[in-house]
C-alpha positions as CSV (number, residue, x, y, z in Angstrom):
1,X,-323.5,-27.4,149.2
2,X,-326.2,-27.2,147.1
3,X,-329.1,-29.9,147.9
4,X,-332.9,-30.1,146.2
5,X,-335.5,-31.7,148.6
6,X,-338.9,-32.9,147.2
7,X,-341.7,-31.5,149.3
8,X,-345.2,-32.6,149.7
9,X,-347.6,-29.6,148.2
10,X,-348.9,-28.7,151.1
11,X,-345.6,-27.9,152.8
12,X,-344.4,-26.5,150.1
13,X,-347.1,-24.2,150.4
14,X,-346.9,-22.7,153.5
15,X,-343.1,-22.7,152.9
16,X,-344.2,-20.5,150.2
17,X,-346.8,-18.4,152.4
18,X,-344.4,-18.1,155.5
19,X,-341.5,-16.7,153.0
20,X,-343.7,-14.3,151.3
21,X,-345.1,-12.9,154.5
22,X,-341.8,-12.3,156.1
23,X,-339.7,-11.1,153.1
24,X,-337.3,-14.9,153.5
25,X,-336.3,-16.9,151.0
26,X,-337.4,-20.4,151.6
27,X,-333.9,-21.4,151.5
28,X,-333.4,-19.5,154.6
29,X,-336.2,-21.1,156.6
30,X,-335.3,-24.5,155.0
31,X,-331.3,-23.9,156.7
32,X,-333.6,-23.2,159.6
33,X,-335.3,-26.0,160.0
34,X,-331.8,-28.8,159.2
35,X,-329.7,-26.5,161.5
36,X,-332.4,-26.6,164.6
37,X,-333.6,-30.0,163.7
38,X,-330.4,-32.6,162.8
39,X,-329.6,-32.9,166.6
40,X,-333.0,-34.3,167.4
41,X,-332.9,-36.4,164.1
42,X,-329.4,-37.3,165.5
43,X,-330.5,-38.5,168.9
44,X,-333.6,-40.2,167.5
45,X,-332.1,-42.6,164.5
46,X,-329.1,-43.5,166.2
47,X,-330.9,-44.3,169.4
48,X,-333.4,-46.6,167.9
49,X,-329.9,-48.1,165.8
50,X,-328.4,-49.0,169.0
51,X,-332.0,-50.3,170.9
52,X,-331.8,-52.7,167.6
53,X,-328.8,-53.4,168.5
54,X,-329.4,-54.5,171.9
55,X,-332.6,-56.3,170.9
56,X,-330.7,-58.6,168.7
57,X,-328.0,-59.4,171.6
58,X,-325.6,-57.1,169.5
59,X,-324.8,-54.4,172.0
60,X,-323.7,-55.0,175.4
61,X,-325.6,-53.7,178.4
62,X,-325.2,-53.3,181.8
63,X,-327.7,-53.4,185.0
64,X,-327.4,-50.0,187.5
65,X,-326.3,-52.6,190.2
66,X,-323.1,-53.7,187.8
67,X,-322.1,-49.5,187.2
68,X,-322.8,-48.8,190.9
69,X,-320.0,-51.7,191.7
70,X,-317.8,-50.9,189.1
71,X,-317.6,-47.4,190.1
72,X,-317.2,-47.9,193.9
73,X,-320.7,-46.7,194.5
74,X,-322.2,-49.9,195.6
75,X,-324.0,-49.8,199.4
């Protein structure tokens, strides 16, 4: 699928820079940096969706104490 990204200058520059130096294309390094990088972007933005979630009473939650019971592991 192709996809354009706008970059800042900057990055784009040392995109540039890194690709020359090690014969890449950027495109390789840019697959580089989605493929290694979605599961942290992942784990962040749909961990701060849920903590919303719970802060406005939306999500339901449960105390250690209430697992511990539930699962028979309760002193």
């Amino acid at each position: 699928m192709a996809t354009s990204v706008r970059l800042d200058p900057a990055i784009e520059e040392r995109l540039k820079h890194l690709a020359a130096l090690t014969g890449r294309t950027k495109a390789f390094y840019l697959r580089e940096l989605v493929e290694r990088g979605i599961d942290d972007l992942e784990d962040y933005y749909l961990a701060d969706a849920i903590m919303e979630r719970v802060r406005k009473g939306e999500e339901l939650t449960y105390s250690l104490e209430d697992v511990e019971r539930e699962l028979g592991l309760a002193d």
